[in-house]
N, C-alpha and C positions, 0 to 999 in steps of 0.2 A: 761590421759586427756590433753587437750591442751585449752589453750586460743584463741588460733584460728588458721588457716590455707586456704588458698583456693586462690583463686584470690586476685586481688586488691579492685573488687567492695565490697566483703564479709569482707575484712579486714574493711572497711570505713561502713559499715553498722554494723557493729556488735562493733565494739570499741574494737578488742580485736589485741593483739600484739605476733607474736612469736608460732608458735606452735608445741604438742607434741601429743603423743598418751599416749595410758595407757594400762595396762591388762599385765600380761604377764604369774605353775604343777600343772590347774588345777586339786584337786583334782579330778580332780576326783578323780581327786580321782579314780581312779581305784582302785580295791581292792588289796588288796595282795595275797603270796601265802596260796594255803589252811593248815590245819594244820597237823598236824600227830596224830594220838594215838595208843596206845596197848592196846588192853581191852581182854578180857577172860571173859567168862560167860558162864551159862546152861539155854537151855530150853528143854520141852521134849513136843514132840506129840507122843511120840512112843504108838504103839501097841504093838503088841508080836516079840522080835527080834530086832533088832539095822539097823539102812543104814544112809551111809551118807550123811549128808545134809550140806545147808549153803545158803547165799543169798549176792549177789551182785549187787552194784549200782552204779551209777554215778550221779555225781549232777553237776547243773550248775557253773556260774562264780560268783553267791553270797552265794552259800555251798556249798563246798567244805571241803574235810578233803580227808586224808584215815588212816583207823584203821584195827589193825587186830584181828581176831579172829577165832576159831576152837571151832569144836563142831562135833555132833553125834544126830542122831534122828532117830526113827526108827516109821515108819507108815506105814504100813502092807508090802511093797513091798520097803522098803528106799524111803520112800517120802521129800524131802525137809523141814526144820524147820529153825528158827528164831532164834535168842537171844545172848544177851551180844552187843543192840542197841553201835555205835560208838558215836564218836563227829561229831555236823554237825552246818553248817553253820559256818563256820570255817574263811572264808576269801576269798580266793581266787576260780578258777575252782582247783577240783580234782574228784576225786573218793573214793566213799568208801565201802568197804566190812564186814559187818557183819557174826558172827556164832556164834553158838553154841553149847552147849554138853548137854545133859541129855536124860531120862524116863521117860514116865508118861504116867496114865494110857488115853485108847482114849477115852474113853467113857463121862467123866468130863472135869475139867478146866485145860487148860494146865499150864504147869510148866513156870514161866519166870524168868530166874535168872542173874546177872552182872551186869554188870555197865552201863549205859548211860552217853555219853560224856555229858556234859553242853552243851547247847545254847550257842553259842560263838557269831558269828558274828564281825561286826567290835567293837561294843563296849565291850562284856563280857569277852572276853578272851576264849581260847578254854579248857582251863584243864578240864578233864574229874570228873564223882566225880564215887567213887567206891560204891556198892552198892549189897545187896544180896535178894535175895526174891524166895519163892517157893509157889506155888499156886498146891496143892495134885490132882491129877486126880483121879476123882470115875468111878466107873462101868466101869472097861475097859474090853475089849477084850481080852479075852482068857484068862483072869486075869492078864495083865498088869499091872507092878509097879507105886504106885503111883510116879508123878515128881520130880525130883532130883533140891535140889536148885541150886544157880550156884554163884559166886561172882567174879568180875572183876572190874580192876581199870584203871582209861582213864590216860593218860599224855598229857597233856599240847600241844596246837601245835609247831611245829618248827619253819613257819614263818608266815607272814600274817598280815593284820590288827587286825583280835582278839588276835594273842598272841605279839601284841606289846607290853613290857613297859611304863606304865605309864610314868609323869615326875617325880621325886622324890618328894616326900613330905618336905617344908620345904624350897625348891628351888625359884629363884628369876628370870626375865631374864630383862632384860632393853631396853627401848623404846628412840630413834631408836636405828636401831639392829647393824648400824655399822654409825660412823660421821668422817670417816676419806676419806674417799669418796661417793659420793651420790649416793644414788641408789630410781627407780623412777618406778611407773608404774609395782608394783608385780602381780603377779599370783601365787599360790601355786600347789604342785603338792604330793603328797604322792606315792614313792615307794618304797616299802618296809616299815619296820620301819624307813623312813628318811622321815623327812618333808623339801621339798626344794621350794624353790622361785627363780621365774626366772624373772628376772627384768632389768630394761634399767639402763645408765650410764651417770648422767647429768654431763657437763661440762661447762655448759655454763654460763654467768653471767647476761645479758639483753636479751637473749632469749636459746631456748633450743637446746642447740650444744649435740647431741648423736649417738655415732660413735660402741656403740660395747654395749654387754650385759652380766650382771653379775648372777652367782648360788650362791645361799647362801644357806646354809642347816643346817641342825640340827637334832641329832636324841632324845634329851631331851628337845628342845624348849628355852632351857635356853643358852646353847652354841653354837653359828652359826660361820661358816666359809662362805669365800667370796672367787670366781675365777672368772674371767674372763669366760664365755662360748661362746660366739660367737662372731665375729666382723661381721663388715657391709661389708667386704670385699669379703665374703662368698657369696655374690650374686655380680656377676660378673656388671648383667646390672642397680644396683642403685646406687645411688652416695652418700643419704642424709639420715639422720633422722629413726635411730635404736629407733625404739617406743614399743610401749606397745606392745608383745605379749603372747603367751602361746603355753605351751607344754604339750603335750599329750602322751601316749603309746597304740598302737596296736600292738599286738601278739609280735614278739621280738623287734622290734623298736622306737624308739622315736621321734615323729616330731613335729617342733617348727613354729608355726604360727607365723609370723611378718609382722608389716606395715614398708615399705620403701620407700624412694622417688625414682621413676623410672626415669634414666636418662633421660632427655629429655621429661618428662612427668609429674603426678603428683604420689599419693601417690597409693601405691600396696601393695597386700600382698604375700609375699613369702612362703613356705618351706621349713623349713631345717630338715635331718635325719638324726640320729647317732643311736650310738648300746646301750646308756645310756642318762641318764637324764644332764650329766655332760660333753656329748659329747665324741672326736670331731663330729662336724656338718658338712654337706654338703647342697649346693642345691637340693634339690631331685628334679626341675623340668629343671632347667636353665633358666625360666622365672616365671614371675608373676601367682599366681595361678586365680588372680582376679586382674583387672586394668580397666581403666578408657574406654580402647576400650571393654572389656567384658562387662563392664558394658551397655555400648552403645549400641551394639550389643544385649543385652539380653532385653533392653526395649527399642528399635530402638529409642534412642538417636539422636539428629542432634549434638551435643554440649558436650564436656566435664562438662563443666559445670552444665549441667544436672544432672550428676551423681550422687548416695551419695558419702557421705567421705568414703574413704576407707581407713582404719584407725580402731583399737582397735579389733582385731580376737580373739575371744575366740569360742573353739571347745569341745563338749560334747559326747564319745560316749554313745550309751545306751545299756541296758541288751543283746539285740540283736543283738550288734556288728556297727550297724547302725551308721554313726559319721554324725555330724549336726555343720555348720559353722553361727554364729552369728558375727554381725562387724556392723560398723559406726557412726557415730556421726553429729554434729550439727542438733538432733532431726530425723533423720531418721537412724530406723534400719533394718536392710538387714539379710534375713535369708536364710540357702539353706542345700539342704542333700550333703553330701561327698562320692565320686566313695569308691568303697573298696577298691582302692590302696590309698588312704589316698590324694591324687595331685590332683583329680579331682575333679569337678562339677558333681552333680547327678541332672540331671534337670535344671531349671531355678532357678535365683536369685528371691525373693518374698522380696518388703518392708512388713513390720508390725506395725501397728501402737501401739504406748507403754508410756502412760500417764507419765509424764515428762518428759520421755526419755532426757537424752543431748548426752551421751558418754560413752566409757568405757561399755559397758554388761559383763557377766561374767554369763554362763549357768550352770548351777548342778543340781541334782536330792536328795530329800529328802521323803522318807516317801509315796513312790507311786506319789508325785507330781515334777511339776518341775518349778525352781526360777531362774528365771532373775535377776543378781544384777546388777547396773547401777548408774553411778554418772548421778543425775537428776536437772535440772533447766537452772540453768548457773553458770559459775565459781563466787565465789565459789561455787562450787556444793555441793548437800547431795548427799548419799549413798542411795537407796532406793530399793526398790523389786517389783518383782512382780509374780504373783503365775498361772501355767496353770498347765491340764493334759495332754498336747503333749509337746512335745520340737520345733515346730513350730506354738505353741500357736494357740489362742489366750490369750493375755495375761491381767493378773487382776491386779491390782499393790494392795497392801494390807500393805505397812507402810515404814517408814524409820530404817535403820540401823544406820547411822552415822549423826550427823549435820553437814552441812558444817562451816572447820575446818579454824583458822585463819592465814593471814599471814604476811606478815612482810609492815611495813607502807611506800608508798612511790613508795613501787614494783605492776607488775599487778595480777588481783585478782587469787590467788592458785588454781588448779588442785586439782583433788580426782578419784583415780582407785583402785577398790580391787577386792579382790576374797575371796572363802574360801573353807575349805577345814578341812578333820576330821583325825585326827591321834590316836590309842588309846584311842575310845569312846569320844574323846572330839573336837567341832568344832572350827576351828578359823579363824579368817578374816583377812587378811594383808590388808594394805593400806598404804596410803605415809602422813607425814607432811612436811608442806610448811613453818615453821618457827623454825625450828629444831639447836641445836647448832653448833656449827663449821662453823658460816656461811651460817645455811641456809636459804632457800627463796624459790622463785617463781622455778629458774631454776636452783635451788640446794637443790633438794628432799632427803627427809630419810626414808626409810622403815622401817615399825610398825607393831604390832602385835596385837593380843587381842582376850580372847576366845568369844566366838560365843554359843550363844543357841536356839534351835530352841523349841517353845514353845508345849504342847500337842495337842494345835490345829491346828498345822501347821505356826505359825506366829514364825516371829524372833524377840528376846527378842533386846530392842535398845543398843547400844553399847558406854558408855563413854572412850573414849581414857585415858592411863594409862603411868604410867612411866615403864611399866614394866610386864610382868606376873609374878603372884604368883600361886604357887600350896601348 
C-alpha cells in the first residue's frame, strides 16, 4: 500500500506524501505433493476359477495420492475387480492405483474387504485408517465360493498439504515476526510443508526508500527465518521502488510478480523466475510485463496519465492451469488472463469495478468460490473482501477482515497489504503494522501474522491483530 504516488497534480489533490506498493507466496497456495500409501485388501466377484484383476486411476491436482495394492478376482473369463479403495485427495497431482484379492460367489453380493485411505486433502491429513469387511456372495455360479474378507492398512502420505504437521501444541510465535529490520507489503505462499512470505524492505524514514526484497519462512509458524531474495538490480531497465509483489509456482518454476519504477518512466511490473521459492531470481522477460505504454496501447490512451497505477500484482492460478493477473490501485482495478509461459498477456487488460477498492488485491480460491482481498477506502485503509464465481468477477464485496490499523502520531497516515494463505488445515493472513517497535512507523513496516477463518457460509470470520499465535 502506499500513501500516494503519481504525478504532481495527484500528489496535491489527494494529500498524500511518498509512495509504496504492497502484496507480495500467494498461497496459493498451490497445493502440495500427493501422498503415498500401502494398503492390501480383498474383494471378490469371482465366479468359478480365479484371473487377474485390479484397477487403476489418476486424479487431478487437488487428489492425488498413489497407493499400492494386489489382488485376484475371478469372473468367468478373469474379469477385472476392485478393492482395498487407496488414499485420495491427498494434496497435490498423482496417481493412484487400487487392488485387490478374494472369492465370491457371482450370483449375490460381492465381497469388499481392506482399508480405505482417509479423506485427506489439505486439511485431514492423508493416513490411511485400516479396516476389514466381508459381504458372502449367494447363489453363485457353478457353486462359487462365497467372498473372502480382505484387511488392509493405509500409511500416512509422504508429502503434501494433508500430511503437513500441524503447529505443536502449546507453542507461541510473536507479532511482528522480525524488528530488527523492516519488512513491508507480505504475500504468503505455501510450498510444501513451508509457509514463506515474500515481502519488501523499508529503509526509509520520511518516505519509502525500497531497494530489494525479503523471504521469511517457517515450517511451524512459530519460528521464521529472514534472507534477502531479490534485489531491484535484477531488472536491468528500473531504477526505483521494490514494492509489493507476489510469487507464484507453475510446473517446476517460480515466478515473482513485482511493481518497479521503470527508468525513465513510471511504475511497471516485472517478472522474475528461479528454480525455488528462495531463488536465485532472474528477469524472465528483460522488460516490463505491463507498463504505462501497454497500458496506452491497450485502451488507446493519448496520456500516461490515463493509465491505472500499476502497482500491487497479485496472480492466481486455477484448477485448470489458467493463471489470472490482478493489480492497481488508487480505486481502479485491472484484471487480465496470463499466456502459458507465465510473461505474457492473454488478451486485453479489462478494469473492474470493486466497491471500496483502494489497493493492494490479493486473489485465492475457497470453497468453489473466489475472494478478492484488498486494502479499501483510503490510508488508513481496512482490509476488506469480496466474493465472485469467476476469478475475473464480477465482484460482491461481503465484509471486512482487518480495521484499519494505527500509526504513529505526527507521521503520514499508515499502509495495509495482505494475503492469506492455508498450511495444515489452517488459514492465515499476513499483514504489516505501522507502529511496531524498534522504531517503527509509516515507512518502517513489520510483518504480522494471524489465523484466518473462513465461516460455513463462505464469509470470513474478522480478525483482531495479536501479539502473537498461539496453538
Amino acid at each position: 500500500m502506499h500513501p500516494g504516488y503519481r504525478f504532481g497534480a495527484v500528489w496535491l489533490a489527494l494529500g498524500l506524501s511518498a509512495a509504496c506498493s504492497s502484496d507480495g507466496d500467494r498461497a496459493s497456495s498451490g497445493p502440495g505433493a500427493g501422498s503415498t500409501g500401502a494398503l492390501a485388501g480383498s474383494a471378490g466377484r469371482a465366479a468359478t476359477g480365479a484371473g487377474a484383476g485390479g484397477r487403476a486411476s489418476s486424479s487431478g491436482a487437488a487428489n492425488g495420492g498413489s497407493d499400492a495394492g494386489s489382488g485376484t478376482a475371478g469372473h468367468t473369463a478373469g474379469a477385472t475387480s476392485s478393492g482395498g479403495a487407496g488414499a485420495m485427495n491427498g494434496g497435490g497431482g498423482g496417481t493412484s492405483a487400487d487392488g485387490g484379492s478374494g472369492s465370491g460367489g457371482r450370483g449375490g453380493s460381492e465381497t469388499v474387504g481392506g482399508a480405505r485411505g482417509s479423506m485427506g486433502g489439505r486439511s485431514g491429513g492423508a493416513s490411511g485408517q485400516s479396516g476389514t469387511g466381508t459381504t458372502a456372495g449367494s447363489g453363485g455360479v457353478a457353486g462359487g465360493s462365497a467372498g473372502a474378507a480382505g484387511s488392509g492398512a493405509g500409511q500416512s502420505g509422504a508429502a503434501g498439504a494433508a500430511s503437513c504437521t500441524p503447529p505443536a501444541v502449546g507453542t507461541q510465535g510473536q507479532n511482528p515476526l522480525f524488528t530488527d529490520q523492516y519488512t513491508a507489503d507480505p504475500a504468503p505462499f505455501v510450498d510444501g510443508c513451508t509457509f514463506y512470505i515474500h515481502c519488501g524492505h523499508d529503509e526509509g524514514s520520511t518516505g519509502f526508500v525500497m531497494k530489494e526484497w525479503f523471504v521469511l519462512k517457517s515450517t511451524d509458524m512459530v519460528h521464521w527465518t529472514k534472507t534477502v531474495g531479490m534485489k531491484l538490480s535484477v531488472f536491468s531497465w528500473a531504477d526505483a521502488n521494490s514494492w509489493a509483489g507476489q510469487l507464484v509456482k507453475k510446473g517446476s518454476k517460480y515466478y515473482w510478480y513485482v511493481p518497479v519504477n521503470q527508468r525513465g518512466a513510471g511504475m511497471a511490473i516485472g517478472v522474475a523466475v528461479g528454480d525455488g521459492p528462495e531463488g536465485p531470481f532472474t528477469d524472465a522477460i528483460g522488460h516490463a510485463l505491463v507498463d504505462d505504454a501497454s497500458e496506452m496501447k491497450n485502451w488507446s490512451f493519448d496520456d500516461p496519465g490515463q493509465t491505472p497505477f500499476t502497482i500491487d500484482p497479485t496472480v492466481f492460478i486455477d484448477g485448470d492451469g489458467q493463471a489470472y493477473l490482478h493489480y492497481g490501485g488508487f480505486g481502479r482495478l485491472v484484471q487480465a488472463k496470463l499466456g502459458a509461459d507465465m510473461i505474457s498477456i492473454d488478451g486485453k487488460l479489462a478494469e473492474q469495478p470493486l466497491q471500496g477498492f483502494f489497493e493492494a488485491p490479493f486473489l485465492t480460491q475457497h470453497a468453489g468460490n473466489y475472494y478478492e482481498i484488498y486494502a479499501a477506502g483510503s490510508n488508513p485503509a481496512t482490509i476488506d473482501y469480496a466474493v465472485s464465481t469467476s476469478p475475473l468477477g464480477p465482484w460482491s464485496r461481503k465484509g471486512r477482515i482487518l480495521d484499519a490499523l494505527p500509526g504513529v502520531a505526527g507521521q503520514d497516515a499508515p499502509t495495509n497489504h495482505s494475503g492469506v494463505a492455508e498450511l495444515a488445515g489452517q488459514w492465515y493472513i499476513v499483514y504489516h503494522v505501522s507502529n511496531g517497535p524498534n522504531g517503527g512507523g509509516t515507512y518502517k513496516r513489520e510483518v504480522a501474522v494471524e489465523k484466518l477463518t473462513f465461516n460455513a457460509d463462505g464469509t470470513i470470520a474478522k480478525v483482531t491483530p495479536s501479539g502473537g499465535l498461539t496453538f
